[in-house]
N, C-alpha and C positions, 0 to 999 in steps of 0.2 A: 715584630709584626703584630698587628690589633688583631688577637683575639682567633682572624682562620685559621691559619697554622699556628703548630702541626694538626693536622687532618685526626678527627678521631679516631683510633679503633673499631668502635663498630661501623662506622659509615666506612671503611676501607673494608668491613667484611663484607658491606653491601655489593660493594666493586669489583669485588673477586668471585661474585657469583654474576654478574653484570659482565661476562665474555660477549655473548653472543651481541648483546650491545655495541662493545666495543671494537668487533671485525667490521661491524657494517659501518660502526662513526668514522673508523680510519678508513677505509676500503669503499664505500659505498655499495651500491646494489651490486656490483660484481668483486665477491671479496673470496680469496682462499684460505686455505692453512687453518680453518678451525671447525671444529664437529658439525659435520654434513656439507663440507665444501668437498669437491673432487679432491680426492687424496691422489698425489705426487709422490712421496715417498717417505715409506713408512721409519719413522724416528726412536719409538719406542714407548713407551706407556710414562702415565702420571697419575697419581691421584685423582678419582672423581670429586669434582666439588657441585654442588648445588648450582644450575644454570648451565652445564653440561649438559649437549647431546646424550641419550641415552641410545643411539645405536652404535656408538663410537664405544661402547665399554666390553671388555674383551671377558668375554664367559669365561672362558679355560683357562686363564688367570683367577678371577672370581672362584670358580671351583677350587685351586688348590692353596689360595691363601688366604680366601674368604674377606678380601677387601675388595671393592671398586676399581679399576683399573679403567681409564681411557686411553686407547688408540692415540700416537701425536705421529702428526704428517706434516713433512714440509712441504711448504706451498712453492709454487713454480718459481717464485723470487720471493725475496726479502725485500720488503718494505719498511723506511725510517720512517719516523713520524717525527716532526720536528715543531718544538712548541714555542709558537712567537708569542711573550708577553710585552703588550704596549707598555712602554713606564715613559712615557714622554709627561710635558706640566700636565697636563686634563687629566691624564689620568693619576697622578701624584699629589697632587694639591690637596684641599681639605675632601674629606667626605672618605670613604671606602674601596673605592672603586681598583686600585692598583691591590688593593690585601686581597680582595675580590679574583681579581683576573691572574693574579699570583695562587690563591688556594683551587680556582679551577683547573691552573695549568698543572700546579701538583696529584690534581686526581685525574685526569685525563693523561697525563703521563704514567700514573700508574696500573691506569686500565690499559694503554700501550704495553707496557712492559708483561702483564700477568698473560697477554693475548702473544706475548713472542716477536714487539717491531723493539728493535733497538729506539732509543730516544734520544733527542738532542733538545734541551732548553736553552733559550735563551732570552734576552733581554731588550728593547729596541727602542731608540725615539728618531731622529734623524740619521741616526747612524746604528749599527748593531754595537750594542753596551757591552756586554758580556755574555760569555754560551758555554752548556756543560753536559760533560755526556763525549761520547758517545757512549749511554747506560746498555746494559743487556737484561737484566737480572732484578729480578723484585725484590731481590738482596740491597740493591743499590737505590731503593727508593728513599730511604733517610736521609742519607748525604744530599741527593738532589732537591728533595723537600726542606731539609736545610740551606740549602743553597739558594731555592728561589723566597726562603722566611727573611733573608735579610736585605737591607736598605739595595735600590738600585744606584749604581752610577749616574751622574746628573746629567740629562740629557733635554735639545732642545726640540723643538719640532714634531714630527711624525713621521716618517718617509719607510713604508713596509718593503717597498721593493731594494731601496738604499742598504737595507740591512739584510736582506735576504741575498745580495749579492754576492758578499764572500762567503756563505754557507754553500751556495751552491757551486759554488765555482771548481769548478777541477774535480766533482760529489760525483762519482758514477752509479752511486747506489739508489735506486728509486725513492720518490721521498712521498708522503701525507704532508702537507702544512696544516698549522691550526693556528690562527692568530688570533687571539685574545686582547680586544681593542674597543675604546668608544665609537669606533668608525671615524673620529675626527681627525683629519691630515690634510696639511697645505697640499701635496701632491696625492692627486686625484686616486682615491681608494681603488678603484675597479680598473684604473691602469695597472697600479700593483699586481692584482689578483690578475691579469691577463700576463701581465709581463712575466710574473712567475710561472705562466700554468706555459708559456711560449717556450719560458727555460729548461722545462720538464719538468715541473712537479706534474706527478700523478695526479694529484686530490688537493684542492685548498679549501679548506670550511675557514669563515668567520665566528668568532665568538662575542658578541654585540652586549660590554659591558656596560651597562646609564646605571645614572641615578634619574628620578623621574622627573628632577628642576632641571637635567640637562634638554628633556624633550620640552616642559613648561614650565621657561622661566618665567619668575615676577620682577617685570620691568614696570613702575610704575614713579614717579616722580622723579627726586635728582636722581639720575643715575649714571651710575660709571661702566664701562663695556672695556672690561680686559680679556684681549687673547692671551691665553693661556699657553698657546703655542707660541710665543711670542714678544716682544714689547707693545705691542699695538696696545693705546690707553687711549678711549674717548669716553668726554661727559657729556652728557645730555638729559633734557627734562625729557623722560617718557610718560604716555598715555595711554590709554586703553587700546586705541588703536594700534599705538606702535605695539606692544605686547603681541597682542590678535597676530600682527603681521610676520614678526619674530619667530614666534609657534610657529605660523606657517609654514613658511620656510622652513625653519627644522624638520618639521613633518614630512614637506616636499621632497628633500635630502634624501628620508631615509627609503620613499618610496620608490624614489628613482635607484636608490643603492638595493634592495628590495630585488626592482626589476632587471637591474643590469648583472644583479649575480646570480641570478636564474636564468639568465639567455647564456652566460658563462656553465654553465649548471653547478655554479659555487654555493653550499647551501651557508646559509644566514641566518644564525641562533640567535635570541635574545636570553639572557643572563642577567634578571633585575637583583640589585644593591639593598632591596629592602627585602624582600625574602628570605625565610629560612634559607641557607644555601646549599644542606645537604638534599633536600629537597627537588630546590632549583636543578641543582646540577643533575638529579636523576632523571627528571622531567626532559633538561635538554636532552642525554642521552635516548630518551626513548622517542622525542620530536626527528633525531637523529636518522635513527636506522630505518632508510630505507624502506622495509618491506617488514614487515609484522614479526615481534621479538619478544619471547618469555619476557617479562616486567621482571626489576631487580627483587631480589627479596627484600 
């Protein structure tokens, strides 16, 4: 893989102070099991880290061995969080954008896991590629961030709901989805996101990986127009108008996609390809959480 992975060191220490972040990214505005949610029952202590509750730290601990100590309670159920990486052609082909939605899936899976959801990655284009996990353990982040650093199986198409079928299938365990996609699929995006959330997912967030020539191409003279989902190959002479009209459309897409996963109340990140990405991805997180959240260190 170019250059994301493996995730640095300090930006994974950013993450590990980035909890409270991370209850509201998987959980949304009603989320438990982490400092200042209703405690269910009580687990046992852990080390204080920076981005902790501070009423969740247990004095009389604190007094007799003179470390930090937090409260952990489990929350009314356990929730998966299950991370769908697109590697369909659009998003593999030339440019960044798969190493991209691969190093996000590796740090959003690890802020799952340091928060207490079991994880499941995987892989998708028309069909589910490959998937790994079920992780528990921040112990177990190397292997999985290894796993999602190498090449994916070749896939064609796009189809979210297609590959999301045998995951849930016979799954009694509540789940978070997170898919990590250009938004681009022959089968309509925001059927996906219903057809899942009808199968029982709890939560599905989008993670809206572009480069910025996918929103404003330059169509101008001979030009060739290849789906990338596809074989569809057409040439023709473009103009400024056709351009103009191109954009638009694109544009049009994404606002209707915009408004149909707000009526769903699926929230819809953007993750741009030319940015810093450690950066980026903190920004998403803190677009994320719901209701007003300590910024990471």
């Amino acid at each position: 893989m170019r250059g994301l992975l493996p995730l640095r060191p300090p930006f994974l220490a950013r993450l590990d102070t980035a909890r409270e972040l991370g209850w509201r990214f998987f959980r949304g505005a009603r989320w438990l099991g982490g400092p200042g949610a209703p405690p269910e029952e009580f687990e046992g202590h852990r080390l204080y880290t920076p981005g902790d509750d501070v009423r969740w730290i247990d004095w009389n601990l604190f007094a007799r061995r003179e470390e930090f100590h937090v409260k952990v309670f489990r929350a009314d159920e356990e929730v998966e969080v299950l991370i769908m990486i697109d590697a369909s052609a659009s998003m593999t082909g030339a440019g960044v954008k798969h190493e991209t939605a691969a190093a996000a899936g590796a740090a959003l899976a690890r802020l799952a896991l340091i928060t207490g959801h079991p994880v499941r990655a995987a892989r998708y284009a028309d069909r589910l590629l490959d998937v790994s996990g079920s992780w528990r353990s921040p112990d177990d982040f190397t292997r999985l961030q290894r796993h999602l650093g190498e090449q994916p199986p070749p896939g064609e198409g796009t189809d979210l709901l297609q590959a999301l079928e045998p995951l849930l299938a016979g799954h009694p365990r509540p789940t978070s989805v997170v898919a990590i996609t250009d938004c681009f699929q022959r089968a309509p995006l925001v059927s996906a996101v219903a057809g899942a959330l009808a199968r029982g997912v709890r939560r599905i967030a989008l993670v809206r990986v572009l480069d910025p020539d996918d929103l404003a191409p330059r169509l101008r003279g001979h030009t060739v127009l290849l789906d990338p989902e596809g074989a569809g190959r057409h040439a023709l002479m473009a103009d400024r108008a056709f351009e103009k009209e191109a954009r638009l459309r694109i544009a049009d897409h994404f606002v209707r996609l915009r408004d149909e996963c707000a009526r769903l109340g699926t929230p819809l990140h953007a993750l741009p390809v030319r940015e810093p990405f450690e950066e980026a991805l903190i920004a998403l997180l803190r677009a994320g959480s719901p209701t007003p959240a300590p910024a990471a260190a």
